[in-house]
C-alpha positions in Angstrom: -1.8 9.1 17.5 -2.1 11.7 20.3 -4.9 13.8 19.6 -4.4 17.7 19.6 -7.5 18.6 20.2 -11.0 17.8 22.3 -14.7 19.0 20.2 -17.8 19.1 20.4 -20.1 19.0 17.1 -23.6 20.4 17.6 -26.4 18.5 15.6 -26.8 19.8 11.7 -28.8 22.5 10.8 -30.1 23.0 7.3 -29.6 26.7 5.3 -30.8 26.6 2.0 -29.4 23.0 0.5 -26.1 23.8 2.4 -25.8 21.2 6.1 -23.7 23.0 8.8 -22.5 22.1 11.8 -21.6 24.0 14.7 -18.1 22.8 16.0 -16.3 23.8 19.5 -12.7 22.5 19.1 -10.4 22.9 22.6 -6.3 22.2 22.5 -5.5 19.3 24.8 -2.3 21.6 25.9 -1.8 24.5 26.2 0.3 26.2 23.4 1.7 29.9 24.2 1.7 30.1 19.8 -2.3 30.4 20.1 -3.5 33.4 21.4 -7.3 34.5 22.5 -9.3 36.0 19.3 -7.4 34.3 16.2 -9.0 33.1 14.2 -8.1 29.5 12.0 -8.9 27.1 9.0 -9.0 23.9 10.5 -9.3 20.5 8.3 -11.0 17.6 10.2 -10.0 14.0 8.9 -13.4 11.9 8.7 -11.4 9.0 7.8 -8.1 7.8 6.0 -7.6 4.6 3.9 -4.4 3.1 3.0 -3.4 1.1 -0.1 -6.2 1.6 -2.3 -7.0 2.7 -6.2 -8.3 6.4 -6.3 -9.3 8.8 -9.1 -9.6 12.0 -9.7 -13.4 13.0 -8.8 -13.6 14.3 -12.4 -12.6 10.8 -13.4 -16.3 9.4 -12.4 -19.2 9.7 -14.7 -22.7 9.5 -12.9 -25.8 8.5 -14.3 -28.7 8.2 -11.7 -27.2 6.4 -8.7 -24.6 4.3 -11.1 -21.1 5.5 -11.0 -18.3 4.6 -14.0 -15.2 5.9 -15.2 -13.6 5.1 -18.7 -10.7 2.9 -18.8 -8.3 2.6 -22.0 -8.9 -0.8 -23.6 -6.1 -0.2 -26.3 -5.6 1.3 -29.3 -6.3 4.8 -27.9 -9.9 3.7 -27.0 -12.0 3.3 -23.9 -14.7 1.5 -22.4 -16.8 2.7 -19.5 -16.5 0.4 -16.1 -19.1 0.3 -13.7 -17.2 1.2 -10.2 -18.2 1.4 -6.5 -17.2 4.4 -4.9 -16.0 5.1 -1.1 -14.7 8.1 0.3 -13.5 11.6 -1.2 -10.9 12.8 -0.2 -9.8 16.7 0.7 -7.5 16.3 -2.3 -10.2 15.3 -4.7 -9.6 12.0 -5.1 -12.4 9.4 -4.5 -11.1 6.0 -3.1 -12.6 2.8 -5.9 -13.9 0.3 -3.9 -14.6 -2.0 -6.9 -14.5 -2.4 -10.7 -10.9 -1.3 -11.1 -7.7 -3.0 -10.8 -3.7 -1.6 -10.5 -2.8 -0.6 -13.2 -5.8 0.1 -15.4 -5.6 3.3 -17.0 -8.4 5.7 -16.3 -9.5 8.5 -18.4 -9.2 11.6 -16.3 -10.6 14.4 -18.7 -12.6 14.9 -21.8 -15.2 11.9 -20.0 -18.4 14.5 -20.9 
């Protein structure tokens, strides 16, 4: 893939408990649709995984640094899993690493 545009990511600064980053983004072409002054929300793609089990973030249950999610055992009940976690994506789903398998079905509310 072709990228669209060149940046430049300044190191992070600290405001409160909230990181920022100050980000220069430049189109590799020129595009006569973009004019000087407008203004944009941009996403930025961090990374992108393929073929993998994700839930819902409201899914995971955190206690300390452990991480589980409840999966239906039958009989309308459920147990809680440990799981591994990886990335989150802008959709809020978070990518499970380990401790689930296709087709397990995962509690998505009323886990509190």
């Amino acid at each position: 893939m072709t990228p669209l545009l060149r940046r430049s990511i300044r190191p992070k600064r600290v405001a409160g408990d909230v990181g920022a980053y100050g980000v220069k983004l430049q189109f590799v072409k020129d595009d006569a649709r973009v004019k000087s002054g407008m203004t944009a929300n941009i996403s930025i793609a961090t990374g992108e995984r393929q073929g993998v089990i994700a839930v819902p973030e409201s899914a995971i249950i955190t206690r300390g640094s452990d991480k589980f999610v409840l999966v239906e055992n039958g009989a309308g009940h459920s147990a809680e899993t440990p799981v591994t976690v990886g990335i989150t994506g802008g959709n809020g789903l978070v990518e499970i690493v380990t401790g689930l398998k296709e087709g397990d079905k995962v509690v998505t509310f009323g886990n509190n």
